[in-house]
Biotite code that builds the C-alpha atoms (Angstrom):
import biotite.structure as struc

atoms = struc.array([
    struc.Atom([3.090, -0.197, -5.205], chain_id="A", res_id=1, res_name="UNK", atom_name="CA", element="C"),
    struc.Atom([3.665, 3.592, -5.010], chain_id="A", res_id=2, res_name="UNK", atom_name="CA", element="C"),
    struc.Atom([4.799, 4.752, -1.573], chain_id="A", res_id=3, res_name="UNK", atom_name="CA", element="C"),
    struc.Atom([5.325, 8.511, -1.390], chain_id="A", res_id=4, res_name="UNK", atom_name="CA", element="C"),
    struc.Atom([4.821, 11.243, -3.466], chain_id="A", res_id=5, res_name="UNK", atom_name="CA", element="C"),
    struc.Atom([8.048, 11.697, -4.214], chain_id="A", res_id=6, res_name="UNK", atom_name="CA", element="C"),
    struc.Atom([8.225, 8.123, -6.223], chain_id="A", res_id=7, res_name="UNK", atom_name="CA", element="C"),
    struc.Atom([4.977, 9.418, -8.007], chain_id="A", res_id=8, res_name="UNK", atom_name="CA", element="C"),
    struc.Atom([6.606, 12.734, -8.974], chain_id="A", res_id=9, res_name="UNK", atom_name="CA", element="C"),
    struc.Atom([10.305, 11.629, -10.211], chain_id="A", res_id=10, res_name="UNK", atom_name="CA", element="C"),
    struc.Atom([11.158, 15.004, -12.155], chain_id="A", res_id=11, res_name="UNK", atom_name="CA", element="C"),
    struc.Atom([10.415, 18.486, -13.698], chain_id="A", res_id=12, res_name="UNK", atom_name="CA", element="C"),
    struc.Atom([9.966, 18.818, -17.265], chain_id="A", res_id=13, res_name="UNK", atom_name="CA", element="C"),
    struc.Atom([12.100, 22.444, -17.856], chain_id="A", res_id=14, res_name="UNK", atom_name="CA", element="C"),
    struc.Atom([11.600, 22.791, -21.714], chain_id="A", res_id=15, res_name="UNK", atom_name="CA", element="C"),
    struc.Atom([11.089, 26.316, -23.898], chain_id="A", res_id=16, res_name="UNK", atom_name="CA", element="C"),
    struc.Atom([7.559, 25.085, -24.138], chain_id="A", res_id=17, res_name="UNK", atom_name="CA", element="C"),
    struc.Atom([6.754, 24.009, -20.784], chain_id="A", res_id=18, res_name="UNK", atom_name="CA", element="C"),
    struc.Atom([7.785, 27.239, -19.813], chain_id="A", res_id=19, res_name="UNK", atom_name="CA", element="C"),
    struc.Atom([5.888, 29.088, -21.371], chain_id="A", res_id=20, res_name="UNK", atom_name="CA", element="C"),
    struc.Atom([2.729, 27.846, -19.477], chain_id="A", res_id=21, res_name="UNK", atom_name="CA", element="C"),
    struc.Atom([4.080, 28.903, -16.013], chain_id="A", res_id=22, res_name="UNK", atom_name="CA", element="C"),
    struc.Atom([2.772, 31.987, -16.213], chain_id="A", res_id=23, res_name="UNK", atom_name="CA", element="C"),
    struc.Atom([-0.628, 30.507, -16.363], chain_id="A", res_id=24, res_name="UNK", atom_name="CA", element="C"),
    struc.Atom([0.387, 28.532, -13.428], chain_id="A", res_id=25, res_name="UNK", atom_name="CA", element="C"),
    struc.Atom([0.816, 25.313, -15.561], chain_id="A", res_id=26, res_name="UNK", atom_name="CA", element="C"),
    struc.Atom([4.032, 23.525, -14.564], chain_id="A", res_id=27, res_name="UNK", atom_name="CA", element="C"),
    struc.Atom([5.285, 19.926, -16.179], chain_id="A", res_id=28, res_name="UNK", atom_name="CA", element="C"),
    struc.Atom([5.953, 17.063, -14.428], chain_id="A", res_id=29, res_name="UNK", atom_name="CA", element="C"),
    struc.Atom([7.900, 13.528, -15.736], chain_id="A", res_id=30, res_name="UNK", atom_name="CA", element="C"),
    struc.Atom([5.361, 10.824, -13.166], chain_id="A", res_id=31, res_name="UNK", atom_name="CA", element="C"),
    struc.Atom([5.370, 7.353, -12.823], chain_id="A", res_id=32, res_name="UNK", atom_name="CA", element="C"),
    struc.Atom([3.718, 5.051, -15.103], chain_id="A", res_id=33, res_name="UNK", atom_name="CA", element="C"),
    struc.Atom([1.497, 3.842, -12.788], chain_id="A", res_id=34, res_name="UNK", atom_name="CA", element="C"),
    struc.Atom([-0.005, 7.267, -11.067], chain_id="A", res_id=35, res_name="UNK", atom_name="CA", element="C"),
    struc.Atom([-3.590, 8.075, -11.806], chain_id="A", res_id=36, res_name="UNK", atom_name="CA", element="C"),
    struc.Atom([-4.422, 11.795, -11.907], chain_id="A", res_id=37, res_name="UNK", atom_name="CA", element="C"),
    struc.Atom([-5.869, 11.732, -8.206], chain_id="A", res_id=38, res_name="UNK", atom_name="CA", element="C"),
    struc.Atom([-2.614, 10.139, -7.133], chain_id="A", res_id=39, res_name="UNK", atom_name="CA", element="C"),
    struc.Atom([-0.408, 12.748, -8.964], chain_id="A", res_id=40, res_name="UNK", atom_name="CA", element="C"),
    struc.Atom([-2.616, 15.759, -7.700], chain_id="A", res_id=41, res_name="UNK", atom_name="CA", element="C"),
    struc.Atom([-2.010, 14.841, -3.966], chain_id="A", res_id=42, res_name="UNK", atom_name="CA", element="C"),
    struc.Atom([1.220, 14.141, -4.394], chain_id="A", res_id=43, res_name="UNK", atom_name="CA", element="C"),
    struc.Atom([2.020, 17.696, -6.002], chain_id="A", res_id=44, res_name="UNK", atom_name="CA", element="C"),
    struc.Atom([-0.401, 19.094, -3.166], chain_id="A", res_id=45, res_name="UNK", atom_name="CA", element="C"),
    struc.Atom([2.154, 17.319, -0.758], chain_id="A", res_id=46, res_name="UNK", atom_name="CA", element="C"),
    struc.Atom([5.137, 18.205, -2.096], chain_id="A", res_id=47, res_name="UNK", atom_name="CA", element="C"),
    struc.Atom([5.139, 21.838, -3.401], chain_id="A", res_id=48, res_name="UNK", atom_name="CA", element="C"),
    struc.Atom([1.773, 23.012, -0.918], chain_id="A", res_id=49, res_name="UNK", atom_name="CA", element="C"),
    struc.Atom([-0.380, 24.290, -3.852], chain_id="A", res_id=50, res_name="UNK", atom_name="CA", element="C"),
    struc.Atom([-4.162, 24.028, -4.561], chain_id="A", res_id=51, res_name="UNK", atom_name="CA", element="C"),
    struc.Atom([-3.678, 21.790, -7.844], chain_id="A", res_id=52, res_name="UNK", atom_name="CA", element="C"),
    struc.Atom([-7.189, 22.884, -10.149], chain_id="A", res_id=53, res_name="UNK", atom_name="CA", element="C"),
    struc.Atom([-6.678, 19.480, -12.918], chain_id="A", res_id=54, res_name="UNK", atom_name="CA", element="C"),
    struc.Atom([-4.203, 17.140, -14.159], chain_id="A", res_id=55, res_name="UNK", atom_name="CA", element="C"),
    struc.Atom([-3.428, 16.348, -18.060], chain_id="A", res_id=56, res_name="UNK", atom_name="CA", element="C"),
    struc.Atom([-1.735, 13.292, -18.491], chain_id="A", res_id=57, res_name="UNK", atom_name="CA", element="C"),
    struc.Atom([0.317, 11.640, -21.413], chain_id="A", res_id=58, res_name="UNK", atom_name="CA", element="C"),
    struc.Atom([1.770, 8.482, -21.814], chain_id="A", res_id=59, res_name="UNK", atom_name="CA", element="C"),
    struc.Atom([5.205, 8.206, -24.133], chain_id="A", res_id=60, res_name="UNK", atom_name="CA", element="C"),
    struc.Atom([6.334, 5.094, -25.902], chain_id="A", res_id=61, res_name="UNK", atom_name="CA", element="C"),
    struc.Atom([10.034, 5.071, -25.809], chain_id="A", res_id=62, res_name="UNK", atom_name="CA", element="C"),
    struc.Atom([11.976, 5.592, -29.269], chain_id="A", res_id=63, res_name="UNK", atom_name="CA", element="C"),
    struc.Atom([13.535, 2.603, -31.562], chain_id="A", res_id=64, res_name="UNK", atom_name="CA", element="C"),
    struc.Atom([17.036, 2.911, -31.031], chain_id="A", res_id=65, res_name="UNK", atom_name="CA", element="C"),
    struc.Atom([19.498, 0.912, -32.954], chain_id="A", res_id=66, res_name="UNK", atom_name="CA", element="C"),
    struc.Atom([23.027, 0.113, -32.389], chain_id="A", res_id=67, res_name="UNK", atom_name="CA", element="C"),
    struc.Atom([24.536, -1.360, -35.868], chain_id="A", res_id=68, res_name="UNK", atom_name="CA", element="C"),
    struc.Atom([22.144, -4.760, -35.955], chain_id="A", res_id=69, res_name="UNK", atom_name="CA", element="C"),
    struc.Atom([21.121, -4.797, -32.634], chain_id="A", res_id=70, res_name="UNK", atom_name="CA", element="C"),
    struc.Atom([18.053, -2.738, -31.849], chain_id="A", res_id=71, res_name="UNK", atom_name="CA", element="C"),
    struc.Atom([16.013, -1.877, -28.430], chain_id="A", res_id=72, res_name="UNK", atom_name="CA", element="C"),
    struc.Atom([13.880, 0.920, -26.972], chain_id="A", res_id=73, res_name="UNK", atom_name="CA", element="C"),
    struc.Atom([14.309, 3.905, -24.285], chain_id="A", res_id=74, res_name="UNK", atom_name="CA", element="C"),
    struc.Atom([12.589, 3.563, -21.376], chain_id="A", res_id=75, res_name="UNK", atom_name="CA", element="C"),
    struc.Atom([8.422, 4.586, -21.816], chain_id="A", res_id=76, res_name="UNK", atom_name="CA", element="C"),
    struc.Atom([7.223, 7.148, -19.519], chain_id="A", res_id=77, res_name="UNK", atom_name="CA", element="C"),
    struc.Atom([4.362, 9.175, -18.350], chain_id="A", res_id=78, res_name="UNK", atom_name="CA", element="C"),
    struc.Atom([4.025, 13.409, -18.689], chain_id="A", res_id=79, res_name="UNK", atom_name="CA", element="C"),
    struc.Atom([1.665, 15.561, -16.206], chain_id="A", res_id=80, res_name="UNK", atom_name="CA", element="C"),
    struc.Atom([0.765, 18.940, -17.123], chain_id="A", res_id=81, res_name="UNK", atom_name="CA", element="C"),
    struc.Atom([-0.961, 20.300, -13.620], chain_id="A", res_id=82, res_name="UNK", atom_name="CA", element="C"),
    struc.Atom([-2.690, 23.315, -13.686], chain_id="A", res_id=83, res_name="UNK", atom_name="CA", element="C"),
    struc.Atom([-2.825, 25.629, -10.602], chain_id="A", res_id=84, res_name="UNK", atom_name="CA", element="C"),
    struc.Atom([-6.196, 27.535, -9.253], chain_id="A", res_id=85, res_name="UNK", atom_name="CA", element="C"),
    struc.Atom([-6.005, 31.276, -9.541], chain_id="A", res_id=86, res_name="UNK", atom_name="CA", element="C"),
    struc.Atom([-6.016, 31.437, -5.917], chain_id="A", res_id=87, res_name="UNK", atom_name="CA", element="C"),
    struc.Atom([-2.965, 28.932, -5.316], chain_id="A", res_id=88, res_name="UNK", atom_name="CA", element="C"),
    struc.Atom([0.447, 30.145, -5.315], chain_id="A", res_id=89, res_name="UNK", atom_name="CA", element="C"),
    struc.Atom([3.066, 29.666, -7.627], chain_id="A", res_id=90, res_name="UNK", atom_name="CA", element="C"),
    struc.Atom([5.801, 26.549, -7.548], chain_id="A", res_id=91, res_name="UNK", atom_name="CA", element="C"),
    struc.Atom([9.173, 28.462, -6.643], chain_id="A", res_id=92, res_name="UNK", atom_name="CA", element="C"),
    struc.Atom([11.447, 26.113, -8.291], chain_id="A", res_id=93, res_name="UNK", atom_name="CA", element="C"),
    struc.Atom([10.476, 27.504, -11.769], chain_id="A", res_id=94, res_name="UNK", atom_name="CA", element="C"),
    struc.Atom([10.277, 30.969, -10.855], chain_id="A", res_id=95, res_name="UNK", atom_name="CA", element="C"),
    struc.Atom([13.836, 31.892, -11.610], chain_id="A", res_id=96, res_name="UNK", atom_name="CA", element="C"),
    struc.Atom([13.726, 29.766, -15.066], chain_id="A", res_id=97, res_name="UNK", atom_name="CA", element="C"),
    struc.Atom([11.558, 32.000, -17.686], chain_id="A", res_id=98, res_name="UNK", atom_name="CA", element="C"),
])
């Protein structure tokens, strides 16, 4: 069971392409696996005090790894791409990035 926002959000996703979006006040979240997109919108409402317009979600399957005949998998996880309204302000902690 998810408690806070803070275990839905666990990380930002600070990538050449993810930056690009923030200027269209798009910002990239890693989320848990479990979050739905209302859960993940009021948790980034909560946190960063934004009006959050829609949430894109993705689900990753974690890579094949191998180590000489042993073989296993990363962790999966879940990516959030939340877009802003025009009206909201912007999330500081990428402002300094692109």
């Amino acid at each position: 069971m998810i408690k806070t926002a803070y275990d839905i959000v666990k990380r930002p996703i600070v990538t050449e392409q993810s930056m690009e979006s923030v200027g269209d006040k798009r910002y990239v979240f890693e989320v848990a696996k479990t979050a739905g997109k209302v859960e993940i919108k009021k948790a980034v409402e909560e946190i960063f005090e934004v009006k959050v317009a829609k949430v894109n979600t993705m689900n990753y399957t974690g890579k094949l790894k191998r180590q000489g005949m042993t073989s296993g998998r990363r962790p999966s996880w879940k990516k959030a791409v939340v877009t802003l309204t025009p009206d909201s302000k912007s999330i500081e902690f990428f402002e300094g990035m692109y």
